[in-house]
N, C-alpha and C positions, 0 to 999 in steps of 0.2 A: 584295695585292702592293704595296709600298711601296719602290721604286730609288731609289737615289740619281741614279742616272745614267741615265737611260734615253736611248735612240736608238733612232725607228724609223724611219727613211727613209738606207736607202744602199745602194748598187748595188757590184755583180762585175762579174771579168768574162763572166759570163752577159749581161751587159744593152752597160752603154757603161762601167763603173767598169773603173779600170788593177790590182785586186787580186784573184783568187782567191779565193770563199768561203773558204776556210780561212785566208787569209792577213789578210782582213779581220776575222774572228772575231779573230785574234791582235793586231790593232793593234788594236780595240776593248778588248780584254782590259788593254793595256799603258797604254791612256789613261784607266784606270778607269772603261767602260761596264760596267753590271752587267745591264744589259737592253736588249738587241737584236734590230730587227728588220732583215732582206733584204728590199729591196723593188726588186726588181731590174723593167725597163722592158715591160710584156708578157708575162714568162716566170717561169714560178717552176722552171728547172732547177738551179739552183743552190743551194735551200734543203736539200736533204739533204745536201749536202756543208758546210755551215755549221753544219746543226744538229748533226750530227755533231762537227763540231770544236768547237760548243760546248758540245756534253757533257761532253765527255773533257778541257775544260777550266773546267770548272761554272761557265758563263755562262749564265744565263737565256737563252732566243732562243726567239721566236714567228716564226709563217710571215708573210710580206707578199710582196705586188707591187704594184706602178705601173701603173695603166690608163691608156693613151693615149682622151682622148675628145673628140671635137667639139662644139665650143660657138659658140652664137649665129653671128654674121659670121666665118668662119673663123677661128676659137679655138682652140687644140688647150689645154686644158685636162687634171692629172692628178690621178687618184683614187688615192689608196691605197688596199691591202685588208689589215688587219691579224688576226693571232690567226684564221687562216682553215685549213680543207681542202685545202691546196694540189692535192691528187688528184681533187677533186670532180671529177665528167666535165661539168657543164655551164660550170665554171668553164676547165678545160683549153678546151675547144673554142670555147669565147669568147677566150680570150687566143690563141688558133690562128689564126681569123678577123683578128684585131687585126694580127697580123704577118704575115698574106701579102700585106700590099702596099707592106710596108717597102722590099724589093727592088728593084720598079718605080719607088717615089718615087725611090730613091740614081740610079738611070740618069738619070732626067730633071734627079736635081739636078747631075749631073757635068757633062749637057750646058748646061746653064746656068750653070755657073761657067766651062768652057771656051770660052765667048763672051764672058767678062772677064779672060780669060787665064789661068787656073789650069787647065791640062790634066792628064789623066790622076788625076782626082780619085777615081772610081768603085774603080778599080786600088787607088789609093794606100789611101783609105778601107780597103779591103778587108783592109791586114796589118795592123790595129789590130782587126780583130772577132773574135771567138769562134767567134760562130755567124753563121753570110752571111744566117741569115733575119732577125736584130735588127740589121743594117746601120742607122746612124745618124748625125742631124746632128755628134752628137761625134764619130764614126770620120770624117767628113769636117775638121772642125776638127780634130784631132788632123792628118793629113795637110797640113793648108794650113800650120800653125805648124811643120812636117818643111820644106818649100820654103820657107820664108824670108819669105811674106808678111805674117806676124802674128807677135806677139810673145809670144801666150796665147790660149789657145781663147774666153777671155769674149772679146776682141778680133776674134775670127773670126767670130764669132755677131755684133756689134753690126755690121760691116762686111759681112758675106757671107748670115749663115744666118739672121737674124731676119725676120719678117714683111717685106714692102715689101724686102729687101733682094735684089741677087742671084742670089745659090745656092738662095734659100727657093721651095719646091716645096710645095703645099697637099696634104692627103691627110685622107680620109674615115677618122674615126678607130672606137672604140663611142659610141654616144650612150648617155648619163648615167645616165639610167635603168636601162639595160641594165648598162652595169657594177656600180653600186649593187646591180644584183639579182644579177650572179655572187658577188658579193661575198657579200652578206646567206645565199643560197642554202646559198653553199659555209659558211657560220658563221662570219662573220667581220662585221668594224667598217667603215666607209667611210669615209674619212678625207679631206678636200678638202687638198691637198699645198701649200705655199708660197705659200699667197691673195693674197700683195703681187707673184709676178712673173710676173700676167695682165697682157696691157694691154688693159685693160677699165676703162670709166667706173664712179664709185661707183654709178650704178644701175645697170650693169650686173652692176657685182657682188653688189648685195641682189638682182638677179633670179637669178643664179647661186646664193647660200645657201639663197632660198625655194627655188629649183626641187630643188635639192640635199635637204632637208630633205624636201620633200614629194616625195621618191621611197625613201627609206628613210636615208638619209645622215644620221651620225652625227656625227662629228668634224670638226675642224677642226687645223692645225697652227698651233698660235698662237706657236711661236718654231721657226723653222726654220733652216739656214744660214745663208740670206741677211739674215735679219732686221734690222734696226735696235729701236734704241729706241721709235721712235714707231710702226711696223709692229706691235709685239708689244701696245703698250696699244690698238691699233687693232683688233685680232683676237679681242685679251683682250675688246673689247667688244661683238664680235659675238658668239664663243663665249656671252657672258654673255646675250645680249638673243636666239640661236636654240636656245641650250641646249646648243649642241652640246659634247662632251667635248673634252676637251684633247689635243695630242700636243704631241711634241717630238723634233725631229729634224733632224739635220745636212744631210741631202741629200748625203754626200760620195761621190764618186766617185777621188778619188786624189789622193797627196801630190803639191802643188804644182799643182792643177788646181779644187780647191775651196772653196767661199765660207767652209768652217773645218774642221778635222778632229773626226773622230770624237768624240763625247760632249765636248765642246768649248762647247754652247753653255750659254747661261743656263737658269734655272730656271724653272719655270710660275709665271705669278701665283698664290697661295696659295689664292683663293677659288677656280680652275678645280677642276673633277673632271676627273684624270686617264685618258685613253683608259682604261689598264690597272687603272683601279679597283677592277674586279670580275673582273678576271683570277686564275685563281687561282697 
């Protein structure tokens, strides 16, 4: 398999994305992605309605999700899972585990933002979701930038929802290992998502790729969204020195909310092997 365009990190609305599997297939389509994956946040109910649309409109598309998982000093680090079984039952019931405690975090973070004055955030949160069990920090930044406090959800996040800030509420996510092996299990790639926006020291982060590597973990996203120029030769060189494969992915979540749209970004450095190498 040889794309010109591949994208495989972006979310529906299944997860926190403002588009519809189907609709996302279609704005992929329009921006010349030719290989797509959903990697929506915990859940994969949204990939049949995608793959679906991208049949019937002969777009390459493989299964993903996003693992929420805890790392080191309260890290919430994510794992992609690509070209996988989305139905496997030990994968389902892992990603099950993951999100019955999303709910509980949104109460506690509602009342901790309504002790800096943003009341009735839980509520408001609430008519940006899908589904009330993937309640998330975006459905809450989405609701803060609705009342007038912020001017953009990154804006929300750097002032309200990020670590030390707060709205920000800790929660016990999977550990690493564990995800890697619903991943690996259900036949799929493990993909470390967006390596430059941990805030993690560089040893922190070669402790993150060894440990990542020596639990089955494959890949790495070496041009994501958010990328920059010096981020992507920075990754490019860890891919190179763990071995790990290459990806390449947007991370986009909705027009006018994300770090670029769809199959939008640069090209892999030419010496990576690409995730989708030996895909057929």
């Amino acid at each position: 398999m040889n794309p010109a365009n591949a994208d495989l990190h972006c979310h529906s609305t299944t997860s926190d994305g403002l588009l519809a599997p189907a609709a996302l297939v279609e704005r992929a389509l329009a921006n010349g992605v030719d290989l797509l994956a959903l990697t929506d946040h915990d859940e994969i109910g949204g990939i049949d309605e995608a793959a679906a649309a991208a049949q019937a409109q002969g777009l390459r598309f493989v299964t993903g999700v996003e693992i929420s998982v805890s790392w080191g000093d309260d890290q919430t680090v994510h794992i992609v899972g690509l070209n996988l079984d989305h139905r496997h039952p030990e994968l389902v019931a892992g990603l099950a585990r993951v999100r019955s405690g999303r709910d509980s975090r949104a109460g506690l973070m509602a009342e901790e933002l309504a002790k800096v004055g943003i009341d009735g955030a839980y509520e408001g949160a609430l008519k940006y979701v899908g589904n009330p069990a993937l309640i998330s920090r975006s459905h809450f930044a989405r609701y803060i930038v609705e009342r007038g406090f912020a001017p953009d959800v990154k804006t929300v996040f750097d002032y309200w929802l990020a670590k030390g800030k707060p709205g920000y509420v800790s929660h016990s996510w999977a550990e690493l290992p564990e995800a890697v092996d619903w991943i690996r299990t259900a036949g799929g790639i493990a993909v470390i998502a967006h390596p430059c926006r941990y805030r993690l020291t560089p040893a922190e982060r070669r402790e993150l790729y060894r440990a990542f590597k020596d639990c089955g973990g494959e890949g790495i996203e070496v041009v994501s969204g958010s990328s920059n120029e010096a981020e992507i030769r920075e990754i490019a060189g860890i891919a190179r020195e763990f071995g790990f494969l290459a990806s390449r992915a947007s991370d986009f979540h909705g027009p006018g909310e994300s770090y670029i749209d769809l199959g939008r970004m640069v090209q892999l450095p030419a010496d990576l092997k690409p995730v989708w190498a030996d895909w057929q």
